[in-house]
C-alpha positions as a printed NumPy array, in Angstrom:
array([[  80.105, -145.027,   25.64 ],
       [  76.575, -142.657,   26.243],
       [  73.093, -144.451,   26.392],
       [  70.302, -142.554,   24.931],
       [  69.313, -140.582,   28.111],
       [  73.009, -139.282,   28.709],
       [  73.064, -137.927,   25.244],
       [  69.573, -136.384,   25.254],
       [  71.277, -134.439,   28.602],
       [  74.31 , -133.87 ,   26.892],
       [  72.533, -131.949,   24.347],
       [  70.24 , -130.495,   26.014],
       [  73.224, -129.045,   28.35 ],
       [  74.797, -127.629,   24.886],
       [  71.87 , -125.997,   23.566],
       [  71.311, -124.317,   26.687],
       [  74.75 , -123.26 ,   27.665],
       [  75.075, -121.874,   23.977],
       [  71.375, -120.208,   24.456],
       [  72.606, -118.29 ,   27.777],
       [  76.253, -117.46 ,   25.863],
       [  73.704, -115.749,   22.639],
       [  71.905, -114.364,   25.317],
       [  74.713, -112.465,   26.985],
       [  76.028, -111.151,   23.703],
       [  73.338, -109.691,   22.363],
       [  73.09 , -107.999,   25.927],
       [  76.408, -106.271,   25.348],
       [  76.371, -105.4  ,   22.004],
       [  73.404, -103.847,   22.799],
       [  74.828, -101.647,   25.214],
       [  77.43 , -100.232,   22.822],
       [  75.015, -100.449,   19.24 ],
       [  76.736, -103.266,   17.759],
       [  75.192, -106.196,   15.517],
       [  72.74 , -107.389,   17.32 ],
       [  71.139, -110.901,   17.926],
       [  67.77 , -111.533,   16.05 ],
       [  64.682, -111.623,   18.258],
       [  63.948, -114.927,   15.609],
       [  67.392, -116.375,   16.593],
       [  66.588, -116.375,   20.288],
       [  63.016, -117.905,   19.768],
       [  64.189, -120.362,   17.255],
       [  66.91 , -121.438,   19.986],
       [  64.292, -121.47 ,   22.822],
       [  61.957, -123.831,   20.543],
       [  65.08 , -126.002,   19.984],
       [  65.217, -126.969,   23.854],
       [  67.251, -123.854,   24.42 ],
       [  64.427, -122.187,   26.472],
       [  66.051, -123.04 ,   29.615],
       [  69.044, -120.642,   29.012],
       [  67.063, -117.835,   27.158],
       [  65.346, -117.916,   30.288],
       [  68.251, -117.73 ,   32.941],
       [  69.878, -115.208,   30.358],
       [  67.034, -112.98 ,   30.28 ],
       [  66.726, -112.832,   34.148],
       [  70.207, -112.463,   34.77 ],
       [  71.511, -109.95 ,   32.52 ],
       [  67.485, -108.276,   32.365],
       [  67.615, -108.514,   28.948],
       [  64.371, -108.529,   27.01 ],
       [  62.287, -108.683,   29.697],
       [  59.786, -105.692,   29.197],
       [  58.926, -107.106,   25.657],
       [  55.683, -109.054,   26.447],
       [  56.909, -111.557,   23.637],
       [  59.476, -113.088,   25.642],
       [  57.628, -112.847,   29.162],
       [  55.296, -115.074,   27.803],
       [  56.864, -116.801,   25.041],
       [  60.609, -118.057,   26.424],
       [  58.634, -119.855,   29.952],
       [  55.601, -121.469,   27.866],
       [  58.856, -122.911,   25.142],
       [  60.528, -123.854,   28.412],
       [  57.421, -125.637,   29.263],
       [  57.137, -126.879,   26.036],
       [  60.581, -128.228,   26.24 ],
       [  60.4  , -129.538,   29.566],
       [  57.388, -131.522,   28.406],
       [  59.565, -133.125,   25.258],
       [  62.112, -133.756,   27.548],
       [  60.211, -135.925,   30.147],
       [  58.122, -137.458,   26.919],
       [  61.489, -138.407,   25.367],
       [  62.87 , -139.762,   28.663],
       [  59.676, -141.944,   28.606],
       [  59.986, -142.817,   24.959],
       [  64.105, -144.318,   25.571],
       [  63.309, -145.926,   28.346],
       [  60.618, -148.487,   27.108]])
């Protein structure tokens, strides 16, 4: 059915998609002061290969992006994730 490197995309598609979906909510509850999104939720998504859409949430919606925290912290986890990705591509495929 899915070899190793389709699921690994598969997920990684999922995690991300859900990322930029946490992302957006928290932007528009917090434009009317409803519950809001942890800052530890969004980090703890970004470390689980969910950088990638914390990152294209955050630019899109401008949404934490004057808290130095996640300026610096969401594109080195996307590095970071980037990194496991290719090492994990390597690791299937031998």
């Amino acid at each position: 059915m899915f070899d190793n490197n389709q699921l690994t995309i598969l997920f990684f598609s999922i995690i991300n998609s859900i990322s930029f979906i946490v992302v957006f909510f928290d932007k528009q509850k917090s434009k009317v002061d409803g519950r809001r999104v942890s800052e530890k939720l969004l980090f703890t998504l970004a470390l689980f290969f969910g950088a990638a859409g914390i990152y294209v949430g955050m630019t899109l919606f401008r949404h934490k992006t004057k808290k130095w925290y996640f300026q610096i912290g969401i594109p080195l986890l996307l590095l970071l994730n980037v990194y496991l990705l290719g090492v994990s591509f390597n690791f299937l495929n031998h």
